[in-house]
N, C-alpha and C positions, 0 to 999 in steps of 0.2 A: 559624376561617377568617382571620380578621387576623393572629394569627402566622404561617399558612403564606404569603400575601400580602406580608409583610416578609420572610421568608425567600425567596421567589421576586423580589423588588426586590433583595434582596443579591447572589444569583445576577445577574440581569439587569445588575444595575451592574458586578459583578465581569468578565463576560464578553462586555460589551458591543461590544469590538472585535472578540474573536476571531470572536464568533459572527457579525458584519458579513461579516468577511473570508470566514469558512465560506458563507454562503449567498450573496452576491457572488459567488461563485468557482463555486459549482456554476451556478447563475440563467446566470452569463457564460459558459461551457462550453455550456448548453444554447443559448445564443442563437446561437453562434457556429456550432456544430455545423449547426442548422437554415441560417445564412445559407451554411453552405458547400456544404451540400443544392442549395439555389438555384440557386448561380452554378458549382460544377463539375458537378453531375447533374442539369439541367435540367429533362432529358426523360424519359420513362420507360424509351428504350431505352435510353439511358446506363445509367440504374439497373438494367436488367435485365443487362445486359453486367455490371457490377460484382458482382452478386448471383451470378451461376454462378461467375462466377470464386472467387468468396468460398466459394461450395459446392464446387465443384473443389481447391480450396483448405483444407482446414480449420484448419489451423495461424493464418488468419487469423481465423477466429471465436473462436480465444480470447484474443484481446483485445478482440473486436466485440461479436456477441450473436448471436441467433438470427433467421434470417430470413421475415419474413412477409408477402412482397411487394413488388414496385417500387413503390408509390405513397411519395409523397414523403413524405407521413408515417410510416408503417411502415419506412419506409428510413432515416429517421433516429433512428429508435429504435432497432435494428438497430445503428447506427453508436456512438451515445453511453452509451446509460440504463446496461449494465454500471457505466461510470467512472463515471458520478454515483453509482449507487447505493455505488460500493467509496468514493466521497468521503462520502458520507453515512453511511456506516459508521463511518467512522474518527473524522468530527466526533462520531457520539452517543456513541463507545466513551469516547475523550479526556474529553469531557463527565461523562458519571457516574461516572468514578475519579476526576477532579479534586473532586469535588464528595460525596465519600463517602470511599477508601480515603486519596487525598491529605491531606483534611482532617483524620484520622484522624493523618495520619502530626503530624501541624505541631502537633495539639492544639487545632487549633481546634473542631472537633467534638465534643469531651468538654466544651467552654468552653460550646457552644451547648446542649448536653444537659442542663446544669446550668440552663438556665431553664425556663420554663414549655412550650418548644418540645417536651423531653423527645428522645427518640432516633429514632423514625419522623416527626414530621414534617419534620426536616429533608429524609428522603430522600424524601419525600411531594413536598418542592418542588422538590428535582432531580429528579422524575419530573415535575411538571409542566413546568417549566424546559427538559428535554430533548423533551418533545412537542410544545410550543412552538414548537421550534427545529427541528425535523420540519414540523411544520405551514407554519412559514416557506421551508424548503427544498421542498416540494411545492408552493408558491405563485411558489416562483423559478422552478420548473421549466416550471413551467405558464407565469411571464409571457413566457420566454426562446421558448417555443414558439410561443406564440400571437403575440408579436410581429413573427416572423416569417411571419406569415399562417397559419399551420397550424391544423389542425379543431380549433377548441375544445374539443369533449369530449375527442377522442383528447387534445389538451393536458394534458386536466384529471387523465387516466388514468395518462398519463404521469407525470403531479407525483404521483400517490397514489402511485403503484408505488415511486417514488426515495423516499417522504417512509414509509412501509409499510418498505421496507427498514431507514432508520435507526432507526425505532421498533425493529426487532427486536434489532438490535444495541444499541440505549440499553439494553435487557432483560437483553443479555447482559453487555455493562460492567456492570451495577449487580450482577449474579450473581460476575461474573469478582472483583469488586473483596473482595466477603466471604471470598474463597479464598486470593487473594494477601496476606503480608504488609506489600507495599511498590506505593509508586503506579508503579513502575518496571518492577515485574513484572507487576502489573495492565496497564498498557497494553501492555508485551510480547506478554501474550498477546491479551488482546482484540482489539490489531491483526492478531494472527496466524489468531486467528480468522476477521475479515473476509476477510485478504487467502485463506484456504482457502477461504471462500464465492466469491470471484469464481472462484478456480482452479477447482472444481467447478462451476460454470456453467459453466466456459472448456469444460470435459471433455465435462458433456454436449450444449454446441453442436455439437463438436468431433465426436461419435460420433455425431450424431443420424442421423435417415432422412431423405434428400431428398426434398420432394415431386416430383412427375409436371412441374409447370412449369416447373422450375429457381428459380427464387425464393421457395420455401419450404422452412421443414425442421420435423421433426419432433424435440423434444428430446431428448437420451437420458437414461438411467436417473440418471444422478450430478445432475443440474441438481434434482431434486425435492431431494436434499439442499441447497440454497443458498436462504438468503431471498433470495437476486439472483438467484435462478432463478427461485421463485416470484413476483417481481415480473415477469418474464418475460412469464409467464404470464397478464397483463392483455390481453395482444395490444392495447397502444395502439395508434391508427388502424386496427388493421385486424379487433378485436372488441369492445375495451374491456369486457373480458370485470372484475368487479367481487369474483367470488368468491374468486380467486386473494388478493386484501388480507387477507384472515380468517387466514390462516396466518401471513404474521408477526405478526398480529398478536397469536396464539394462543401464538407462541413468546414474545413480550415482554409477556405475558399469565405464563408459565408462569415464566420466569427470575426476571419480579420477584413472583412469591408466595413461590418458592424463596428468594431472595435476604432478603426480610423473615419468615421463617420463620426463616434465619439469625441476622439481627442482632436479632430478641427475644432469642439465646439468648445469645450470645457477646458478652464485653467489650468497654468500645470499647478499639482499637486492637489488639485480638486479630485471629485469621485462623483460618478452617478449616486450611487449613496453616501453622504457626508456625514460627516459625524456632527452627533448633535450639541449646541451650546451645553458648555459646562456649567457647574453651580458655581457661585460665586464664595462657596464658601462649604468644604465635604460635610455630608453628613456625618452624625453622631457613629454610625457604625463603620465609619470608613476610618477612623480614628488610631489605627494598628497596623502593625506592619502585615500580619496573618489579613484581614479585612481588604488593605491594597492589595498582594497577590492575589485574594479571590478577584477582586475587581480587575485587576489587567488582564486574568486569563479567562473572567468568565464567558466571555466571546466561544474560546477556542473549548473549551470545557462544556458546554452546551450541544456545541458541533460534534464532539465525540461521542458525548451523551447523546444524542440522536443518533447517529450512525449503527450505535449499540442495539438502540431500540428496534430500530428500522430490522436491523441481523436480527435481534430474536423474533418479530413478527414474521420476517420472511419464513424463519427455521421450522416455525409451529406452525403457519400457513402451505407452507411444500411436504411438513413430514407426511400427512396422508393421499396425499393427493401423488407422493412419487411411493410409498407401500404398496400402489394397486399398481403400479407398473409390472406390465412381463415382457418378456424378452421372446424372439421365436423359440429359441431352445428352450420349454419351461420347468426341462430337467435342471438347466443350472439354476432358472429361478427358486425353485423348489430348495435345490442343493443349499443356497445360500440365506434362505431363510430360516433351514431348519440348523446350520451353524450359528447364525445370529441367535436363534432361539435357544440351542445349547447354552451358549456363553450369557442367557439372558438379557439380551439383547432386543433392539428390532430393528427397522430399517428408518424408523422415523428417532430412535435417541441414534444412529449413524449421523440422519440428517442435524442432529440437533448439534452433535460433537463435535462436525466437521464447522459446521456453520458460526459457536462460539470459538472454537480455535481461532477465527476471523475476527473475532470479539477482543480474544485475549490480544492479540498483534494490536488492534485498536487502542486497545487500554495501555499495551506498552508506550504506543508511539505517544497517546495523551501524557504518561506521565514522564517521559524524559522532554514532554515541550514544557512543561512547568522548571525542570533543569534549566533548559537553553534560555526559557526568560528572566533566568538569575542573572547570568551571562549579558545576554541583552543588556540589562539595569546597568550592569555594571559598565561593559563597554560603552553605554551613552555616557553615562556618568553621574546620573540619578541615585542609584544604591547609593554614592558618597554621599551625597545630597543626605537621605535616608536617611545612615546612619551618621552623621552629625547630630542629628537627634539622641534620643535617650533612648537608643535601639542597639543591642549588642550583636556583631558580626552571626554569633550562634542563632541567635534568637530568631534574626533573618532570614538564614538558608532550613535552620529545623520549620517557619513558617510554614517554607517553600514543598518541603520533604511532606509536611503532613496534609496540604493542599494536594500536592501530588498522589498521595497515596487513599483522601476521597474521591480525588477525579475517578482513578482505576476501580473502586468499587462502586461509582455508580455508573461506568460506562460499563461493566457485566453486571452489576445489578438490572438495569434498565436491559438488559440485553435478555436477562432471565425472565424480566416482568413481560415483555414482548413474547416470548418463548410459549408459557404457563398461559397468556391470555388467548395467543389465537388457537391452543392445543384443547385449553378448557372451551373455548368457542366452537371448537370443531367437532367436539363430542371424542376425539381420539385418547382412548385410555391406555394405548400400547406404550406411554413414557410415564412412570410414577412420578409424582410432580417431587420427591425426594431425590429421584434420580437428577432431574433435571437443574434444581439447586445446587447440586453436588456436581454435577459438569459444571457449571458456571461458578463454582467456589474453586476449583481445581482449575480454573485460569488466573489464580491472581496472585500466587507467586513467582509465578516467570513474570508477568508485568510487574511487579513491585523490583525483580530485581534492576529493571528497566530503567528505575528510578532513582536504586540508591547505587548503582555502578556510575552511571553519569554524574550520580551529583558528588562520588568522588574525585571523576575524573576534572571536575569543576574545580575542587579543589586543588589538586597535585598542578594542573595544566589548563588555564583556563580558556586560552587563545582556540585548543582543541577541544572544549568542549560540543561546539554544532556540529563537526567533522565527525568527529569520534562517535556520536550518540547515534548520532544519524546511520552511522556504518555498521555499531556495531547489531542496531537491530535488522538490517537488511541481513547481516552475516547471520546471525541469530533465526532467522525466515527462512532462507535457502538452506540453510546447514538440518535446520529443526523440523519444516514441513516440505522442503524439495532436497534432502538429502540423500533421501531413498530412491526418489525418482532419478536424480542425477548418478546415483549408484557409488556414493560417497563411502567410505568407509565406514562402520561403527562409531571408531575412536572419535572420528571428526563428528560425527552429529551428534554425539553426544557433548559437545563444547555449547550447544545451542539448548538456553532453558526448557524452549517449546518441548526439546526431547522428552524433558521429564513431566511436562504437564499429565496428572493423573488421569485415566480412561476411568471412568466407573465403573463399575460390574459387579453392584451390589456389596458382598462381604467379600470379596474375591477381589477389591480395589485397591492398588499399592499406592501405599499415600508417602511414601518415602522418600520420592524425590521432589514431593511438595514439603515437608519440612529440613530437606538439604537448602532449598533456594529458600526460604524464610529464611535459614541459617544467616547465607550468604548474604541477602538483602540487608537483615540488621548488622553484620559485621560491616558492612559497606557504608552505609549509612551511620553509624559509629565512628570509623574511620574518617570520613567525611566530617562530621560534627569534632573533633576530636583534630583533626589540621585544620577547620577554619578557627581555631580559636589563635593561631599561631598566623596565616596568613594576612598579607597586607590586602585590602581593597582593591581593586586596578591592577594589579601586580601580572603580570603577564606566565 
């Protein structure tokens, strides 16, 4: 017990800001959320007004959640718990690769296996270490709520459900990490994982049955797939229903048996999947500094590019099938259709808009990892290696910038071709395939600036570049697509690119704040180009 104790005090020391930052940031989201409850949706008809619409609407439940009532409480669960839970994801996923496949990679893990700790209880204390930190985010969530006056229990239901969520995902990182040979591809996936649980929520809100009142709904078949579904499933405030928790936690029950049934068997630093013998000698087109960055990222650039795809199949596969959707009331249905129609519009380029907005966030997150694996090179200390060569510090990082900025056109390309194929498959002619280009070309200046603000920030500060990149597009997400819901001011969301991502609407389309961030992007990226000609390699 004292060794796993010292081992959970190394953890806690080591992770002691992030994990601040991590439960801080959810705790602030819930509080914010409930105060904007408050002061934009006062009353319950407000809220009931908002909730048809949202049923009329489904394109917007899947970024929401599912609805179970205008009380204030239930209405703000409805609005937030999805995002907490996809943040609480990502914190436990990060968490147990850092903390197993990471360590694993650096050697420190083989270091620590050689004492009396031996090889499971290390992971013994990153499974407490990660519940822990579960435990503290369902106490955030709970105080975020409660702070603002809201029912206790529902509070406390709410925090289990968010804190239930990341426990399942910590199960799965710690599963994901034994399979992967690199912590790179372990978080790869494990993120990929979450962000499919929140899409599968998204789906079965999306498809669900409206109740009889207009403010509720019934889930559909896909949300049982998702531990953010079955957190769902609690009905905080409006059943605080208890039973629903047993399943994630049944899943991170079941990953970490698998997981430690793995690592009895296998070496440390091994992988269920290993990498495969190298060449004895690179090929002719590996020969370039441009040619190695495609090679080290094409793993990770492949995975986005998929994800992409996977968003626009889904987008062109749900737009019709959620157009024939009605509501009980089918006066608002009516209502709402004949607005879209106005603005020439429909409900399936909604579904299509909402759906690559998920595209664009993808594409950012791909091109600032192409950033952070400058970074990488450099902290191993390989780039030195590199450029000893006949390779110029410029020539390097521009590689890097122009690798980054095909990743992003073919993860909304590929997201476009997914889009166009299942809509041409479906016979649905209510999105002109010009429209639908033109939404997926109007993501890709807030992604590019994704690219070339980090790979400034690479240059001025290099120690912050994983910190900084990584933050500034979670800030970038909540400010750009949960600012409105959180009831953020103007000024503030408009700090966040996504603000200015273009809507289509034929000749009626402002393209203005897509050529403000191309602005920005190349001045950034210039500036960048322009101090690494001056910067030392390693330099801190």
């Amino acid at each position: 017990m004292a060794v796993l104790l010292v081992l959970w005090g190394q953890r806690l020391r080591r992770d002691r800001w992030q994990l601040l930052s991590w439960v801080a940031a959810i705790g602030i989201f819930a509080w914010f959320a409930a105060a904007a409850v408050t002061q934009t949706y006062g009353n319950v008809a407000s809220r009931t007004e908002i909730l048809q619409v949202a049923i009329a609407t489904p394109a917007i439940m899947m970024l929401r959640g599912l609805p179970r009532g205008a009380e204030q409480g239930a209405f703000t669960f409805f609005l937030i718990y999805a995002f907490l839970a996809l943040l609480a994801g990502l914190m436990s996923t990060f968490l147990a690769v850092r903390h197993t496949r990471a360590d694993e990679e650096t050697g420190t893990a083989e270091l620590v296996s050689a004492t009396p700790a031996g090889r499971l209880l290390p992971n013994a204390a990153t499974l407490l270490h990660g519940v822990a930190a579960n435990i503290l985010v369902a106490l955030a969530v709970f105080g975020g709520f409660a702070g603002q006056g809201l029912d206790a229990q529902g509070a406390l239901t709410a925090g289990a459900a968010t804190g239930a969520a990341g426990l399942a995902f910590l199960g799965v990182g710690l599963l994901v990490a034994q399979f992967m040979g690199t912590s790179r591809g372990a978080n790869g996936v494990s993120a990929a994982l979450v962000v499919l649980a929140y899409v599968l929520r998204g789906i079965g809100d999306a498809t669900g049955t409206p109740g009889a009142d207009g403010t509720t709904m019934t889930e559909g078949a896909a949300s049982w797939f998702s531990p953010i579904g079955w957190g769902q499933q609690t009905f905080a405030f409006s059943g605080n229903r208890t039973w629903p928790l047993l399943l994630p936690a049944g899943l991170a029950a079941g990953c970490l048996t698998a997981a430690w049934l793995i690592l009895r068997t296998r070496d440390s630093g091994a992988s269920v999947w290993g990498a495969r013998p190298g060449r004895a000698a690179a090929r002719p087109g590996l020969r370039s500094p441009a040619a190695l960055a495609l090679r080290l990222q094409s793993g990770s650039i492949i995975g986005w590019g998929f994800s992409g795809l996977a968003l626009g199949l889904l987008a062109g596969s749900l737009g019709k099938a959620i157009a024939a959707v009605d509501t009980p009331d089918t006066n608002i249905t009516a209502v709402m259709r004949a607005m879209l129609q106005s603005q020439g519009t429909s409900l399936t380029q909604l579904m299509v808009s909402v759906l690559f907005s998920m595209a664009g966030v993808l594409a950012a997150a791909c091109a600032l990892q192409a950033v952070i694996r400058l970074r990488q090179e450099e902290a191993a200390g390989t780039a030195e290696l590199l450029l000893a060569a006949p390779v110029g510090r410029v020539r390097w990082l521009a590689g890097y910038l122009l690798l980054g900025a095909g990743a992003v056109v073919l993860v909304v390309g590929l997201a476009g071709v997914g889009a166009w194929a299942t809509l041409t498959g479906s016979g649905d002619t209510s999105m002109p395939a010009d429209a639908l280009w033109e939404t997926a070309l109007a993501q890709l200046p807030a992604a590019l600036i994704y690219l070339a603000v980090p790979a400034l920030v690479f240059v001025l500060w290099p120690a912050g570049t994983t910190a900084t990149s990584w933050a500034l597009l979670a800030l970038g997400v909540m400010l750009g697509i949960f600012g409105g819901m959180l009831g953020l001011d103007q000024s503030l969301r408009d700090l966040s690119p996504f603000t200015h991502t273009p809507v289509p609407h034929g000749d009626a389309t402002d393209w203005s704040g897509a050529w403000w961030m191309l602005a920005i992007a190349a001045a950034a990226a210039a500036l960048a180009i322009a101090g690494m000609r001056r910067r030392e390699v390693g330099s801190a």
